[in-house]
C-alpha positions as CSV (number, residue, x, y, z in Angstrom):
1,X,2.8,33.2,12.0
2,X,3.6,35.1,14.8
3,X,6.7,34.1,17.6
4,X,2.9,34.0,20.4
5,X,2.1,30.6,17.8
6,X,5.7,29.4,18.3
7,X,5.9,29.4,21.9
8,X,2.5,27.7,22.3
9,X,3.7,24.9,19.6
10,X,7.0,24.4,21.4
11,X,5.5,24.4,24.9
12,X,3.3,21.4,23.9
13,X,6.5,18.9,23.1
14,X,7.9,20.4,26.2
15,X,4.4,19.6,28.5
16,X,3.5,16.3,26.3
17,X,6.2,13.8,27.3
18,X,5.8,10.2,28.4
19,X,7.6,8.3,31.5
20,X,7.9,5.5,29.5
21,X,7.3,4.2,25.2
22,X,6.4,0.1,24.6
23,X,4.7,-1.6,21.6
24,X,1.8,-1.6,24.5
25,X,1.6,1.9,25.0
26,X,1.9,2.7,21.4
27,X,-1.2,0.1,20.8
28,X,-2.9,1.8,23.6
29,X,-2.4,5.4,22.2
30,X,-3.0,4.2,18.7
31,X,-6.7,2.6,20.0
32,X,-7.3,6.2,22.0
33,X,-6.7,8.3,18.8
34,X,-8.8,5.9,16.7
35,X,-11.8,5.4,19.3
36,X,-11.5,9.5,19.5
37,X,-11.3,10.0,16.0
38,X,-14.5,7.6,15.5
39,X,-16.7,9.0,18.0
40,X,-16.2,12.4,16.5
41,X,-16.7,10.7,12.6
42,X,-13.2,12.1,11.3
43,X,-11.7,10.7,8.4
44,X,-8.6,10.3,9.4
45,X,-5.3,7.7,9.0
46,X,-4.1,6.8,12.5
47,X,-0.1,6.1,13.1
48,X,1.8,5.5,15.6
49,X,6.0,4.5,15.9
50,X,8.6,4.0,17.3
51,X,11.9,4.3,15.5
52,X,11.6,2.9,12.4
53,X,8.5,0.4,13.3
54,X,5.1,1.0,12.5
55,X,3.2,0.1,15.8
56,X,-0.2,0.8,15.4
57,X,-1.9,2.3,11.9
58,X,-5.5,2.5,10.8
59,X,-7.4,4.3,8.6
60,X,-11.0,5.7,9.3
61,X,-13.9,5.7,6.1
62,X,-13.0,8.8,4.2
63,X,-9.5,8.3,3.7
64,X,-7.3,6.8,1.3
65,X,-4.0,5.9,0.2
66,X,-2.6,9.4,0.1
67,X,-3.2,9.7,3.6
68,X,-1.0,6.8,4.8
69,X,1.8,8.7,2.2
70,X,1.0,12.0,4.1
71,X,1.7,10.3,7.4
72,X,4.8,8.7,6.0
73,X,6.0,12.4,4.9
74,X,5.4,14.4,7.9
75,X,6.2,11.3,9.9
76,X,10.2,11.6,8.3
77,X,10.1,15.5,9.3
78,X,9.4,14.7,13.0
79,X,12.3,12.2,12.8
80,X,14.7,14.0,11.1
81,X,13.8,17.3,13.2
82,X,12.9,16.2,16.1
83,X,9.7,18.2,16.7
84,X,5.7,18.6,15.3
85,X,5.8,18.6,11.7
86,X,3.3,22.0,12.2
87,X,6.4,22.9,14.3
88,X,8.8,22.8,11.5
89,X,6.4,23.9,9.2
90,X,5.7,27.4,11.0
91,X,9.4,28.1,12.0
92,X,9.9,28.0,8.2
93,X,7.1,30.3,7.3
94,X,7.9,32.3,10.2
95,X,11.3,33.2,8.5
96,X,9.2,34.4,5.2
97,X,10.1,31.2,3.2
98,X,8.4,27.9,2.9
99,X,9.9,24.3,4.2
100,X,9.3,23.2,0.0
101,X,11.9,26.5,-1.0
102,X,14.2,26.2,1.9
103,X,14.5,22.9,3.1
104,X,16.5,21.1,0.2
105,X,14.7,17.9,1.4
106,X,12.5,15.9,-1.4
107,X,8.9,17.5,-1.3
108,X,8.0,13.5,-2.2
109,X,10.0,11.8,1.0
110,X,8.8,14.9,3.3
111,X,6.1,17.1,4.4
112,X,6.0,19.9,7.2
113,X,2.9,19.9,7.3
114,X,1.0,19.9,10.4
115,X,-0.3,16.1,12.2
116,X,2.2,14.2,13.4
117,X,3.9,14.9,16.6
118,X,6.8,13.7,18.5
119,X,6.3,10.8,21.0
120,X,9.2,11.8,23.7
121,X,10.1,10.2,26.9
122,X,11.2,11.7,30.0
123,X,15.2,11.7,30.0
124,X,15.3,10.1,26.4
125,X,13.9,12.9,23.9
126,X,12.3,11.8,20.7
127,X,11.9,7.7,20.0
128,X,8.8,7.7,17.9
129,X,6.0,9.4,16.2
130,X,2.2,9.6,16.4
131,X,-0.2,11.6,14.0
132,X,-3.3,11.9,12.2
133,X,-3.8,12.8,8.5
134,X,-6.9,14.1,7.0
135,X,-8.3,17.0,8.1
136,X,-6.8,20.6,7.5
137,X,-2.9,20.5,8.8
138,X,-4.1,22.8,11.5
139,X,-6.8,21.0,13.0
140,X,-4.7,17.4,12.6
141,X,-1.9,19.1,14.9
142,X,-4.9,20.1,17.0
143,X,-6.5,16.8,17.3
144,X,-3.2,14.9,18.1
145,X,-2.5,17.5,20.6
146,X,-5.5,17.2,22.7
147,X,-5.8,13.3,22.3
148,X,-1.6,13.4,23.9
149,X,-3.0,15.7,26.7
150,X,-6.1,13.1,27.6
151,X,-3.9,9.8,27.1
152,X,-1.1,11.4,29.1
153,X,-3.3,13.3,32.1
């Protein structure tokens, strides 16, 4: 992973921040992800919270009950780090290592794996999470990413 893929994954939770966070706009963000995710026919688990609550969360034909348990995972990652679960997860394998090897976290409480992403407001930082799980960890981060840029634009 070069430092290029760092930048570009820490200029997105610099450029992706919201003015404000309520159980309304997390239901509005969770129905945008999962109306996206539907027209496209990805199998993917929806989330969305804000401190410890589970706002919005549905799960698309295709996925199962390790999916919500991936969510949980990367979701405790973003929350104890602060950033993108990919985030985390490249900085470590940037450094040669792995977040599994180097972390001392449990592999079975978290995963830095890419898909969720930090929901942070303007003057705040980091109150919530919002991710996808079930595609490749790559193209999760991706799809969250772009789906922020619309809902925020």
């Amino acid at each position: 992973m070069s430092d290029d893929t760092l930048a570009v994954l820490a200029a997105q939770e610099e450029r992706l921040v919201f003015r404000r966070f309520d159980n309304e706009t997390a239901l509005e963000l969770g129905a945008h992800l999962l109306a996206a995710a539907r027209d496209r026919a990805l199998p993917v688990t929806v989330s969305v919270r804000r401190g410890g609550q589970r706002l919005f969360h549905a799960a698309l034909p295709g996925t199962s009950a390790d999916n919500d348990a991936w969510i949980d995972r990367k979701s405790r990652v973003v929350d104890r780090y602060g950033h993108s679960s990919f985030l985390v997860g490249e900085r470590f394998r940037a450094k040669g290592t792995t977040f599994e090897a180097d972390s001392r976290l449990d592999p079975d409480l978290y995963a830095a794996h890419g898909g969720v992403f930090p929901v942070i407001v303007e003057g705040v930082g980091p109150v919530g999470t919002v991710g996808v799980s079930g595609l490749p960890q790559a193209d999760d981060h991706a799809f969250v990413v772009e789906q922020l840029e619309i809902f925020l634009a």
